[in-house]
C-alpha positions as CSV (number, residue, x, y, z in Angstrom):
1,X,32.7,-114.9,-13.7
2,X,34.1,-115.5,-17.3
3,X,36.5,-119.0,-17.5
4,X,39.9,-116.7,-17.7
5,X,39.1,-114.6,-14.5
6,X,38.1,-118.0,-12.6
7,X,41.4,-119.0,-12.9
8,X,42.9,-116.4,-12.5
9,X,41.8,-116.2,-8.8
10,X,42.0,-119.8,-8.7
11,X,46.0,-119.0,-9.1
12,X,45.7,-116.3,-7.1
13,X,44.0,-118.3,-4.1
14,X,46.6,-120.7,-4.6
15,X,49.4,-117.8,-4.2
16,X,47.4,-116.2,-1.0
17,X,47.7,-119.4,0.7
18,X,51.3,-120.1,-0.2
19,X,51.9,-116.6,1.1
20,X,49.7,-116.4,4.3
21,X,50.3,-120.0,5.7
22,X,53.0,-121.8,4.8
23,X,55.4,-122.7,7.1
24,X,58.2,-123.1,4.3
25,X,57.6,-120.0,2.8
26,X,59.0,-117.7,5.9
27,X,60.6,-114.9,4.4
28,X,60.6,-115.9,1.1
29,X,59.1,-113.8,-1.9
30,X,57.3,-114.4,-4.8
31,X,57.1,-112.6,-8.0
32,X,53.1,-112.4,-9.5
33,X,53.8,-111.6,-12.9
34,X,52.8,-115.4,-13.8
35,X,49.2,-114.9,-12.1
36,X,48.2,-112.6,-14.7
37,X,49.8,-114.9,-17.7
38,X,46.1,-115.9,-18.9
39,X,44.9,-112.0,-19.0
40,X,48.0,-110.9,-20.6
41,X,47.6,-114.1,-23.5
42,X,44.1,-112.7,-24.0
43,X,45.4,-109.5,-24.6
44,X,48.4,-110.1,-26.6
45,X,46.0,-112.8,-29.0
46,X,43.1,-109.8,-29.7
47,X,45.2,-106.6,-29.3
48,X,47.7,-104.8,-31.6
49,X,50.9,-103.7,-30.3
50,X,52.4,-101.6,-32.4
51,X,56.1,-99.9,-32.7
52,X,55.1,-96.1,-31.7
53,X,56.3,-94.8,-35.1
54,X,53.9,-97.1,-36.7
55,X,51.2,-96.2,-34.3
56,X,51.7,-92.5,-35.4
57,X,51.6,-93.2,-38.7
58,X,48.3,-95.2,-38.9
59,X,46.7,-92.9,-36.3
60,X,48.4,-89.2,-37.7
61,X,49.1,-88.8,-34.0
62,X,51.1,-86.1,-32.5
63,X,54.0,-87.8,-31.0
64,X,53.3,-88.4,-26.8
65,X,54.1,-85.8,-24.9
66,X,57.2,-86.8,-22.3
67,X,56.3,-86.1,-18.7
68,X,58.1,-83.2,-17.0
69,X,58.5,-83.8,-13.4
70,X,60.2,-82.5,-10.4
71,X,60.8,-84.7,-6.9
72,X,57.8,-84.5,-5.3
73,X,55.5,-84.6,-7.9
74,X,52.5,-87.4,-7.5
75,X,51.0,-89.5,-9.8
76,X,47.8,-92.1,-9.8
77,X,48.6,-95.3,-10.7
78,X,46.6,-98.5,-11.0
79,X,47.8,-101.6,-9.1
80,X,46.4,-104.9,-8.2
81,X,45.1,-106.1,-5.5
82,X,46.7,-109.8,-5.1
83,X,44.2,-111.3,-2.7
84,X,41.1,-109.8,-4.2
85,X,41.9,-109.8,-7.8
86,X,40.9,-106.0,-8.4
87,X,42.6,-102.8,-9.1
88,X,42.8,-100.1,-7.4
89,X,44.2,-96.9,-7.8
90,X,47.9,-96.1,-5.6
91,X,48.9,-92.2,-4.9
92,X,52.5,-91.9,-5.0
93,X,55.6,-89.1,-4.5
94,X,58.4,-89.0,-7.1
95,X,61.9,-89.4,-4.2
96,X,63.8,-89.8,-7.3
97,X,65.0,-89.7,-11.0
98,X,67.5,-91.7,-12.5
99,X,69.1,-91.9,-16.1
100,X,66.7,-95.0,-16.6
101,X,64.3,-94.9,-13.9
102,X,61.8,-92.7,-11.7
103,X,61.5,-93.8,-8.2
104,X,58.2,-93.5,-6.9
105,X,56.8,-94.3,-3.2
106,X,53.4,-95.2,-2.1
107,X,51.8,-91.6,-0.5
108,X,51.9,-91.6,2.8
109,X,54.5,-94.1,3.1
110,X,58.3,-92.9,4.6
111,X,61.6,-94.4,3.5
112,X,65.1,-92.8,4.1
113,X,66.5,-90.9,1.5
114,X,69.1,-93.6,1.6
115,X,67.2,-96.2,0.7
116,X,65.6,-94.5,-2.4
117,X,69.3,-93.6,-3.4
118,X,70.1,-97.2,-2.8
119,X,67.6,-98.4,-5.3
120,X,68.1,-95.5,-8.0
121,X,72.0,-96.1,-7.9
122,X,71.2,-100.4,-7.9
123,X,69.0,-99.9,-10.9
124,X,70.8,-96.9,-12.9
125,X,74.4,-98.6,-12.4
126,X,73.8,-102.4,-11.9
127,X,70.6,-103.9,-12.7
128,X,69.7,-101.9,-16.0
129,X,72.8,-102.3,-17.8
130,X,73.6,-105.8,-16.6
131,X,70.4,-107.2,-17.8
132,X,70.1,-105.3,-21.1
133,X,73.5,-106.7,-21.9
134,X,72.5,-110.1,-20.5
135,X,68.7,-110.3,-22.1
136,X,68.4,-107.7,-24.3
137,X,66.0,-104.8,-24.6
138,X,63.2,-103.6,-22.8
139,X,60.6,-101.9,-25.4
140,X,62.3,-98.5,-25.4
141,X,60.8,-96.2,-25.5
142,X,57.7,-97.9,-25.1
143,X,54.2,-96.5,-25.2
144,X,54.7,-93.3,-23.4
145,X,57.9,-92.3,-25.6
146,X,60.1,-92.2,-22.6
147,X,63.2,-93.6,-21.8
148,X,62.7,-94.4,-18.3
149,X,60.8,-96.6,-16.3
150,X,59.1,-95.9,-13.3
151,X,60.2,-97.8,-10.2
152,X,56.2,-97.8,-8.2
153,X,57.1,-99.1,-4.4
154,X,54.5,-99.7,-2.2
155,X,52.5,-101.8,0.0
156,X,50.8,-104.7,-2.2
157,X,47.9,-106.1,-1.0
158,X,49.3,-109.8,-0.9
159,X,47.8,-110.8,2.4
160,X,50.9,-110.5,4.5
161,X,50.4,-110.9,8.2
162,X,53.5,-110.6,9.8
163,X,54.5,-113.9,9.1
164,X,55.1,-116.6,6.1
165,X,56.0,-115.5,2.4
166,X,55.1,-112.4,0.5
167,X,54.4,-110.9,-2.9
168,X,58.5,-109.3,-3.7
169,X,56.7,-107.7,-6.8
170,X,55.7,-108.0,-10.5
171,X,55.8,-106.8,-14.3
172,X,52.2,-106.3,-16.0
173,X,52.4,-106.5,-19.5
174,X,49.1,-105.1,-20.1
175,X,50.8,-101.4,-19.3
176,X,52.4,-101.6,-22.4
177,X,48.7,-101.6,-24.6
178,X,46.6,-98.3,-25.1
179,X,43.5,-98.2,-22.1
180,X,41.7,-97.7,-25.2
181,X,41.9,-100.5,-27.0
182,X,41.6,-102.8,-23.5
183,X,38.6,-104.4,-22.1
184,X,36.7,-102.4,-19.3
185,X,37.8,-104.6,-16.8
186,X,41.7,-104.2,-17.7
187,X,43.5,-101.1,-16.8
188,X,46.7,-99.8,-17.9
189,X,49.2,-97.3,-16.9
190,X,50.5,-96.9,-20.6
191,X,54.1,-97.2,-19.3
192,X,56.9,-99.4,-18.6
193,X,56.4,-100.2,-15.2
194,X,57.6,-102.4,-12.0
195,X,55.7,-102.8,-9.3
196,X,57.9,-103.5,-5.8
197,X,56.9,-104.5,-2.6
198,X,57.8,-102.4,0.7
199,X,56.0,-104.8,3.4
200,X,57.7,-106.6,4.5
201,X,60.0,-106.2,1.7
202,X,63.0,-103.4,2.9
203,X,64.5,-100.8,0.0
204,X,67.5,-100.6,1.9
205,X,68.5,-104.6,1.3
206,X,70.1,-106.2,-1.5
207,X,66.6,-109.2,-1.5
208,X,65.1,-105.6,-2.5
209,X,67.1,-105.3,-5.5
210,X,67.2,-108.5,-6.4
211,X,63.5,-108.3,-6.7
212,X,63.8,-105.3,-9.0
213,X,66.3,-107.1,-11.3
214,X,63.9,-110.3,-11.6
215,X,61.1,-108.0,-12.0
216,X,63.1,-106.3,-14.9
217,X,63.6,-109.4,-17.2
218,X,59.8,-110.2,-17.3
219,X,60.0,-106.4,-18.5
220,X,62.9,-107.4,-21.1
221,X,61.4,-111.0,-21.8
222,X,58.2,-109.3,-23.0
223,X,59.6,-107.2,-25.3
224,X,61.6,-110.1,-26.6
225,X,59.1,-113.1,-26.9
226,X,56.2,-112.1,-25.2
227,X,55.1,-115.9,-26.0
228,X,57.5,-117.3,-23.5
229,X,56.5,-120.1,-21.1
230,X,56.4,-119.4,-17.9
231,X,59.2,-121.5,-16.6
232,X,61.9,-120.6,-18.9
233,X,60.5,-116.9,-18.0
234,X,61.2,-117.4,-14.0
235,X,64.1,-119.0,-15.0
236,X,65.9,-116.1,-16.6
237,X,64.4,-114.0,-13.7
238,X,66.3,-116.0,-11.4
239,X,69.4,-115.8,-12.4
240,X,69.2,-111.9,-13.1
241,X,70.1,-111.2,-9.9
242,X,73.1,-113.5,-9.6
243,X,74.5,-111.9,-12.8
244,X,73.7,-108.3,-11.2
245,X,75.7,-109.5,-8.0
246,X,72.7,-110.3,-5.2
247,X,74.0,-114.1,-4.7
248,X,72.1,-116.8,-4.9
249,X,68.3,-117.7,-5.4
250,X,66.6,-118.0,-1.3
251,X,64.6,-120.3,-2.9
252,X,66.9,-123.0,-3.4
253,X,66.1,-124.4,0.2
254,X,62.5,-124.4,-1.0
255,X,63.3,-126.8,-3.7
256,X,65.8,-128.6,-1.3
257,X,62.4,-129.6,1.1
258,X,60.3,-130.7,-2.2
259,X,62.7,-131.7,-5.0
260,X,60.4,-133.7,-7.0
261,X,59.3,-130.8,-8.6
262,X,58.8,-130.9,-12.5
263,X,61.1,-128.5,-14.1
264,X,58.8,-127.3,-16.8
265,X,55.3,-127.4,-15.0
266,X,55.3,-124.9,-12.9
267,X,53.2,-126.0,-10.0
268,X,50.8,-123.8,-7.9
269,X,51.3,-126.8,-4.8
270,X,54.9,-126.1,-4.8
271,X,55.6,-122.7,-6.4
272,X,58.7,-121.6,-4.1
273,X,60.1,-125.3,-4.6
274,X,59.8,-123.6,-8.7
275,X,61.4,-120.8,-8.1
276,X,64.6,-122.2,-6.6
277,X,64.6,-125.2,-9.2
278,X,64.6,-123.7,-12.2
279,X,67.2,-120.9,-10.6
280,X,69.7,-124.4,-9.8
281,X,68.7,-125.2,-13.9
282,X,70.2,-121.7,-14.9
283,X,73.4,-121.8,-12.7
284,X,74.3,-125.3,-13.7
285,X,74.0,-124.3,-17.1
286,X,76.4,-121.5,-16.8
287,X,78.5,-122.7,-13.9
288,X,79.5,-126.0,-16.3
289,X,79.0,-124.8,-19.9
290,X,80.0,-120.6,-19.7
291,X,81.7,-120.3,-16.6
292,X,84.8,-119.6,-18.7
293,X,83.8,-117.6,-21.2
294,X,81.4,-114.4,-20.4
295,X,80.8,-113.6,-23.8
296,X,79.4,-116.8,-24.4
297,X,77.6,-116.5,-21.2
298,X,75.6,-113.1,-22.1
299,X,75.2,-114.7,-25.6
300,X,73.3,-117.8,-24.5
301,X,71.1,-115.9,-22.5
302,X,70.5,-113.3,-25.3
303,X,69.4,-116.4,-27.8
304,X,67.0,-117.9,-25.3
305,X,65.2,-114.5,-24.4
306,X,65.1,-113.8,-28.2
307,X,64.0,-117.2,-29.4
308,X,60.6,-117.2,-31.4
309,X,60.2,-120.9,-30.2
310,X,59.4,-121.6,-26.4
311,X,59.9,-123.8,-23.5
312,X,61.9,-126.7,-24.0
313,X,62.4,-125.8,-27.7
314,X,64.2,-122.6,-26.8
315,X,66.4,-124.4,-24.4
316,X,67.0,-127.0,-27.3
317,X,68.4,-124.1,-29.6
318,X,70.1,-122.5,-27.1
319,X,72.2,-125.2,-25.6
320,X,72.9,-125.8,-29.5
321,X,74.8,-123.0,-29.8
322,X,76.9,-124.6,-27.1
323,X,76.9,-128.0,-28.3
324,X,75.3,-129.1,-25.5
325,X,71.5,-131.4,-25.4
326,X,68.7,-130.7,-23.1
327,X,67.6,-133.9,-22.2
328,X,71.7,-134.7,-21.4
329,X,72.3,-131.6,-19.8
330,X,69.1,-132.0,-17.6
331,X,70.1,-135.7,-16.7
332,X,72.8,-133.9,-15.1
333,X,71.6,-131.4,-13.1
334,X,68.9,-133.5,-11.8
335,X,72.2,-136.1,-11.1
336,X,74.3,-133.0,-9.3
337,X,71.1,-132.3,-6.9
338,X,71.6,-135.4,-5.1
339,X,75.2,-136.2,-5.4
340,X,76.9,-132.5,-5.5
341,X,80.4,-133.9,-5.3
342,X,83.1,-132.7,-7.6
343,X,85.1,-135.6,-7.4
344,X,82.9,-137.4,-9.4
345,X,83.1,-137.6,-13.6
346,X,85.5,-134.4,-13.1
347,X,83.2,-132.4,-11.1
348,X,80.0,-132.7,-13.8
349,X,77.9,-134.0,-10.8
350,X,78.9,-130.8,-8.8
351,X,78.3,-127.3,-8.1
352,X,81.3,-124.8,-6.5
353,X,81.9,-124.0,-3.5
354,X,79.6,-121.4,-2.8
355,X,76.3,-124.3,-3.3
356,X,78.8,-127.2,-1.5
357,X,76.0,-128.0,1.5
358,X,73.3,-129.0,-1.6
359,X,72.0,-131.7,-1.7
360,X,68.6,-132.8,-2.0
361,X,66.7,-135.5,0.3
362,X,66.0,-139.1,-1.2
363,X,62.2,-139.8,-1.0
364,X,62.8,-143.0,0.2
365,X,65.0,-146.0,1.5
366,X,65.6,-149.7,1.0
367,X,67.1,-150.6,5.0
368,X,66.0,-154.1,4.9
369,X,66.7,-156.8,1.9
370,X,65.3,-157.7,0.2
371,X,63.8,-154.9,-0.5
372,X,61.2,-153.4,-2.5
373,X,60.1,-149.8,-2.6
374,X,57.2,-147.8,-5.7
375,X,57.3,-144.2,-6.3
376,X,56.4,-141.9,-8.9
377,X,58.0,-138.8,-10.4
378,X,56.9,-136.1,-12.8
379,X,58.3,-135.6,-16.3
380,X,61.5,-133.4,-16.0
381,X,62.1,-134.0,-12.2
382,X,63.9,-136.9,-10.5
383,X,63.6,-139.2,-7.8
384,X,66.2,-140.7,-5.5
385,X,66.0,-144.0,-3.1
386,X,68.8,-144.7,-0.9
387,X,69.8,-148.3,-0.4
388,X,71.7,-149.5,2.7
389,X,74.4,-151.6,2.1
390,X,75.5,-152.1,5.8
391,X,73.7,-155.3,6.2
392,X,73.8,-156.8,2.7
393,X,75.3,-159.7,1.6
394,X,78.1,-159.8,-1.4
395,X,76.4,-159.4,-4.5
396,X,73.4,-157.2,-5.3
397,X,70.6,-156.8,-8.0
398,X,68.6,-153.7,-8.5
399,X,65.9,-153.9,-10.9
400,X,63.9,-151.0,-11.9
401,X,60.8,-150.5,-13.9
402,X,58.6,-147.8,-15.1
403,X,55.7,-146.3,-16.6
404,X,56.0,-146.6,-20.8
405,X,53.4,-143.9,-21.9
406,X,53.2,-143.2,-25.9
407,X,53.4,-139.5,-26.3
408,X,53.1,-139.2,-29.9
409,X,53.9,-141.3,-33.5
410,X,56.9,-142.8,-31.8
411,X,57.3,-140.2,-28.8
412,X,57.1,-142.3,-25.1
413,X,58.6,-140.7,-22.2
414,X,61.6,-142.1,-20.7
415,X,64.0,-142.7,-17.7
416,X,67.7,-142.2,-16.8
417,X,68.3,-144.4,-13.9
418,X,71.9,-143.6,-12.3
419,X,73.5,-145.7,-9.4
420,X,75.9,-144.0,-7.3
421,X,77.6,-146.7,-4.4
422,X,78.7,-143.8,-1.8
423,X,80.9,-143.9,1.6
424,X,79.5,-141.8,4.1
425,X,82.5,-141.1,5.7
426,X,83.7,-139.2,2.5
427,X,86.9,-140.9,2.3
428,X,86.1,-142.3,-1.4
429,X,84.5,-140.5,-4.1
430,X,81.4,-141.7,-5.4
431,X,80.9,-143.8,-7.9
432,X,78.4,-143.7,-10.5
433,X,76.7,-146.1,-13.3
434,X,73.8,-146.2,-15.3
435,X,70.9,-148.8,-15.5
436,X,70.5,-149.9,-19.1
437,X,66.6,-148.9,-19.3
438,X,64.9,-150.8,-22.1
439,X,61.1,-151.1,-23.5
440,X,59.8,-154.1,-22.1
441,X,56.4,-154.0,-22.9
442,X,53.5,-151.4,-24.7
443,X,53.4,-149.9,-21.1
444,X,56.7,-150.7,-19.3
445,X,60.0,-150.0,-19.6
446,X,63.2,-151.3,-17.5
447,X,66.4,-152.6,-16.6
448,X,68.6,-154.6,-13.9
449,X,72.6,-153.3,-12.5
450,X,74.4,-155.3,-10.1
451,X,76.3,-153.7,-7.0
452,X,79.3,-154.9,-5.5
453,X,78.7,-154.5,-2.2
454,X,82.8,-156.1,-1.1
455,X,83.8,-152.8,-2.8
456,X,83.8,-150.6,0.7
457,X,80.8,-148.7,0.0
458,X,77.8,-148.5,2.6
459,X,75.6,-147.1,0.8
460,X,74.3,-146.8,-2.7
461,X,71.3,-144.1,-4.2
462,X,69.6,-144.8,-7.3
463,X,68.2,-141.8,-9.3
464,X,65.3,-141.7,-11.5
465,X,65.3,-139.2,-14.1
466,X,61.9,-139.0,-15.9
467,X,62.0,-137.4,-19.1
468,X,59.3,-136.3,-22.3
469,X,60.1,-136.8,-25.7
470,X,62.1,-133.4,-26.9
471,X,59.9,-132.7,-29.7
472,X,56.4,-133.2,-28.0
473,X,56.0,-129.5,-26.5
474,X,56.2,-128.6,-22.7
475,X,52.8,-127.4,-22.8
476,X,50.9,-130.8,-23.9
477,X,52.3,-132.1,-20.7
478,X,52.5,-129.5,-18.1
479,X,49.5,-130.8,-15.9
480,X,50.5,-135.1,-16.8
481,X,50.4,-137.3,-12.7
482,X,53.1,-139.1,-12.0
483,X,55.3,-141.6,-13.9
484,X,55.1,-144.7,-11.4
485,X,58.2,-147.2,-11.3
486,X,59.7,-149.6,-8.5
487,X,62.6,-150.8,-7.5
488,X,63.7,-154.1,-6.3
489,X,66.8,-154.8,-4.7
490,X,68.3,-158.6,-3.9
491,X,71.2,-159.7,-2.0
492,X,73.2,-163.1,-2.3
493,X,76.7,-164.7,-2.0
494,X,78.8,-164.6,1.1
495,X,78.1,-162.3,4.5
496,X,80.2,-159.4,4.4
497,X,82.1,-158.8,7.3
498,X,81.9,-155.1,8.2
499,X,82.8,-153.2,11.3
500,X,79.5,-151.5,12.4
501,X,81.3,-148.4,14.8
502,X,78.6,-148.0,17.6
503,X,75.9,-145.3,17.2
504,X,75.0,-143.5,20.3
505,X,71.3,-143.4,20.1
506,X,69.9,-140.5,22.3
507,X,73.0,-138.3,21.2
508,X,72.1,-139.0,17.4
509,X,68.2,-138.5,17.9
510,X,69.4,-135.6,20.0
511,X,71.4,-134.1,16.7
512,X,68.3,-135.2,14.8
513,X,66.0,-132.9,16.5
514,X,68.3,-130.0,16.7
515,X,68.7,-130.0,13.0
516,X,64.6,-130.6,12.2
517,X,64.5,-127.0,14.6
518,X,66.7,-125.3,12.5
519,X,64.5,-125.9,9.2
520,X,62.6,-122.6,9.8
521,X,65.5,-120.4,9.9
522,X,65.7,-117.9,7.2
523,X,69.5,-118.9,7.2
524,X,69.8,-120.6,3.8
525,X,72.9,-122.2,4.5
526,X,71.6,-123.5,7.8
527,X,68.9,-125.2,6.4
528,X,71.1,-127.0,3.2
529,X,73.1,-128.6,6.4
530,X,70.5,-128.9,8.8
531,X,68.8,-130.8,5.9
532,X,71.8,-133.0,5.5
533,X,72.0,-133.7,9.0
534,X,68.8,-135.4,9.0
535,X,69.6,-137.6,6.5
536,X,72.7,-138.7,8.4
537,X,70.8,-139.2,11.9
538,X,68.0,-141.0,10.0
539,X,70.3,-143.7,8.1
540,X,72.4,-144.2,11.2
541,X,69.5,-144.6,13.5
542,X,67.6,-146.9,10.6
543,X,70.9,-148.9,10.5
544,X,71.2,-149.6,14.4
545,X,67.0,-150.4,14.1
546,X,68.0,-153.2,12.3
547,X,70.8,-154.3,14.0
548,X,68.4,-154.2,17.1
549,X,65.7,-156.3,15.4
550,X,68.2,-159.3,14.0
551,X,68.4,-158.9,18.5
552,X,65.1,-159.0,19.0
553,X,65.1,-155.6,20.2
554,X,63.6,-152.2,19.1
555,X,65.4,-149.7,21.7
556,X,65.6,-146.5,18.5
557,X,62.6,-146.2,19.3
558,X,61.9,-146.9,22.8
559,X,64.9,-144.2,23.2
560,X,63.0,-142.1,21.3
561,X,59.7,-142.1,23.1
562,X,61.4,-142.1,26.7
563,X,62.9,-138.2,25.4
564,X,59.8,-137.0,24.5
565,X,58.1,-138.0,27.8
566,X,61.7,-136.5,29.4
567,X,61.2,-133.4,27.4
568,X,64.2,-133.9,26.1
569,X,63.4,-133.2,22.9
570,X,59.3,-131.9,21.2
571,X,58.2,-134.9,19.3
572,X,56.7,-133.0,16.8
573,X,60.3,-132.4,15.6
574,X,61.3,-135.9,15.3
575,X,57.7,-137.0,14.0
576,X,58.6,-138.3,10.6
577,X,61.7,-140.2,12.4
578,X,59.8,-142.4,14.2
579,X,57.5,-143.1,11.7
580,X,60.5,-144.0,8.9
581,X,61.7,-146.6,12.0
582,X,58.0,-148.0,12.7
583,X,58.0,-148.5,9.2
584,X,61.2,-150.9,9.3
585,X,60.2,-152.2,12.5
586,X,56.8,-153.5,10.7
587,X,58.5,-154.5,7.5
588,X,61.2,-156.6,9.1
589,X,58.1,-158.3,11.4
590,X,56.8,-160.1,8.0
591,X,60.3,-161.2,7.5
């Protein structure tokens, strides 16, 4: 197998089992366009593809012949086979024709005639002109000298079951070259082309159409800068169909279960985790810096799809234009994930109403100080750890230090470490402060912040924002581990006196296992609070632990196992739970 085609179906492995097993990915779609990125470089690096009036001139061609057709006409297509990395060739009926599209179904397959009007009226009236204006052109009229692109639903060959995630659909660049001039093992259909899914995937629903708008900005972004990473690519997918009106990206909840995520590297371990990260990246962009001004708005967008330059550099020039930074901008976002509260620095660490129940999960705690707790985080991604303040004395010291890596003459990566002291009753806004991060060797880098824990705050979270030099390109680092870092946290001064309200234990591990059950419904909103939830049963349950131990007693999680032997509650649900509260019951036994 030549080394391109190995990878290939190493990425598409890695997408089968995503699709096929994943207990995550229930009901949520991916797009395949980025499986066939290595292909379609190999094409676009040895192939010429050349404005049709300049292919007619070098070739004293007769201009293409447009296609006549009626409704009902059929046509042979290729299409690929996801799981087995072949093509095949797809029979399919013409149901409609649109001012920009053809609508064509899979023979053999039924639909109502109100779906396929659904999706001819979606793409003729909504999707096309709302993304042209928003990203620019398709390549019109493309290879076949036609205005219209064909719309090709049907079954792909994804390895859907009946349950977990699905292939949604996908844009094939390589129908834009001449067969011709391809490799034998390439085919093209010499069109401009979208491929949609119809199983599981339903005509009739706006998911369906949002699939064809993300679908259609690959089509756009390949006419634009057919260079593009694929990151920033997805990213301007993503938000396509929010612009056209479809709401929000499902796979936000995905990113809400495995937030440290890098932004730029694309991951095949945590692909749908991509997808809704880089969606977030897009709408905090325009929700904060174009909200109020739509020509702005379409004008970003324009100049990042356009751009000659790629990946972070694009998003550099862009957010120029606006007078914005990336890495400032980024900090952030990745600052709004976890703290999402609008009260804060005049809302710029959260998102409106409509995203109000997001907030991402900290990857770990502090419950007992001292404390001391190591971690590690990808470039563009963050980190948070929670510290509990209920039991800590007066004055506290958090130290943090982290990986120092040389990137270039002069380049290192770096960190922005924010720490937000938080109520969880909600009554006071969150406050927020920076750790002054310094070099502190060739391979380290650091700083100290004190917390005043008399203040009335109970908790405090410190986020770790790992960054790469701007000007070292996305692409250098895409596949770097890790940066590790720890943080240390000291009490001293006086005992605070606090009232501690009572926590009902079996009611709380009670809530905690109702909210773990609803992680797998396809209820996005659900999940964001279920998620939250969690968090809240786990630090009140960690907090009463160690109120227990000062007591000599453990009774969290003697509670915990006397409702699982009950049946109560399944303890596969409240798994990790117990194991967070062993792991403070141990810690606190080599006090």
């Amino acid at each position: 197998m030549k080394s391109g085609l190995k990878s290939i179906a190493t990425s598409i492995a890695a997408l089968f089992m995503l699709v096929s097993v994943s207990a995550s990915a229930q009901n949520d779609w991916v797009d395949a366009t980025h499986l066939f990125e290595e292909e379609v470089r190999s094409v676009i690096d040895t192939v010429s593809r050349d404005p049709e009036p300049m292919f007619l001139m070098r070739n004293r061609a007769a201009a293409p012949e447009i296609r006549s057709f009626a409704i009902g006409d059929t046509q042979t297509f290729w299409t690929k086979n996801i799981v087995e990395n072949k093509f095949e060739e797809t029979r399919a009926v013409l149901k409609a024709i649109g001012k920009h599209c053809y609508v064509f179904l899979e023979e053999g397959k039924t639909l109502t005639p109100e779906a396929i009007e659904k999706v001819r009226k979606s793409f003729d009236e909504v999707i096309y002109p709302t993304n042209t204006t928003n990203f620019g052109s398709e390549w019109k009229p493309g290879l076949d000298g036609d205005d219209r692109i064909y719309l090709l639903m049907f079954d792909i060959k994804d390895g859907y079951n009946g349950t977990g995630g699905f292939v949604g659909g996908y844009f094939y660049a390589i129908d834009a070259y001449q067969q011709e001039k391809l490799p034998a093992h390439l085919k093209s259909n010499e069109r401009e082309m979208l491929y949609l899914d119809i199983n599981p995937s339903d005509p009739a629903s706006d998911r369906f159409q949002n699939t064809i708008a993300h679908e259609f900005q690959h089509m756009i972004h390949f006419n634009q800068d057919s260079s593009e990473y694929t990151w920033v690519n997805e990213a301007c997918s993503q938000i396509a169909p929010y612009l056209c009106g479809f709401g929000h990206a499902n796979q936000v909840v995905s990113f809400m279960r495995t937030p440290d995520n890098s932004l730029t590297a694309w991951s095949k371990q945590q692909m749908l985790a991509n997808y809704g990260q880089v969606y977030l990246w897009n709408y905090y962009i325009m929700h904060h810096y174009l909200r109020e001004n739509p020509e702005m708005r379409t004008q970003f967008f324009k100049n990042l799809v356009a751009s000659k330059t790629q990946g972070v550099a694009g998003y550099i020039e862009a957010l120029g234009a606006v007078s914005r930074g990336f890495t400032q901008t980024f900090d952030r976002f990745a600052i709004a994930n976890f703290v999402n509260d609008t009260r804060v620095a005049k809302g710029e660490f959260g998102y409106d109403k409509t995203l109000g129940k997001l907030k991402l999960p900290v990857s770990d705690t502090i419950a007992v100080l001292p404390g001391e707790v190591a971690g590690e985080v990808f470039l563009w991604s963050a980190d948070a750890v929670k510290i509990d303040l209920a039991n800590a004395r007066s004055s506290l010291k958090v130290n943090f230090q982290g990986f120092r890596g040389k990137m270039g003459e002069d380049q290192y990566n770096s960190f922005t470490v924010a720490l937000v002291v938080q109520d969880s009753s909600g009554t006071k806004p969150s406050q927020i402060s920076y750790v002054n991060v310094q070099p502190l060797s060739s391979k380290l880098q650091g700083g100290e912040i004190a917390i005043d824990a008399t203040a009335g705050f109970d908790s405090a979270m410190l986020i770790v924002v790992a960054q790469a030099d701007e000007e070292v390109d996305d692409r250098v680092y895409a596949n770097a581990i890790g940066m590790k870092y720890t943080v240390k946290v000291t009490d001293s001064g006086a005992t605070v006196a606090r009232a501690v309200a009572p926590v009902d234990v079996r009611a709380t591990v009670a809530a905690y296992a109702d909210a773990a059950g609803n992680l797998e419904t396809s209820d996005e909103a659900a999940v964001m609070i279920a998620l939250q939830q969690l968090e809240t049963a786990r630090v009140a349950l960690n907090a009463e632990l160690q109120r227990q131990l000062e007591n000599g007693s453990e009774n969290v999680i003697t509670s915990i196992d006397e409702m699982i032997e009950a049946g109560e509650i399944k303890a596969q649900l409240v798994a990790p739970l117990r194991q967070t509260l062993e792991e403070t019951a141990a810690f606190a036994s080599f006090r």
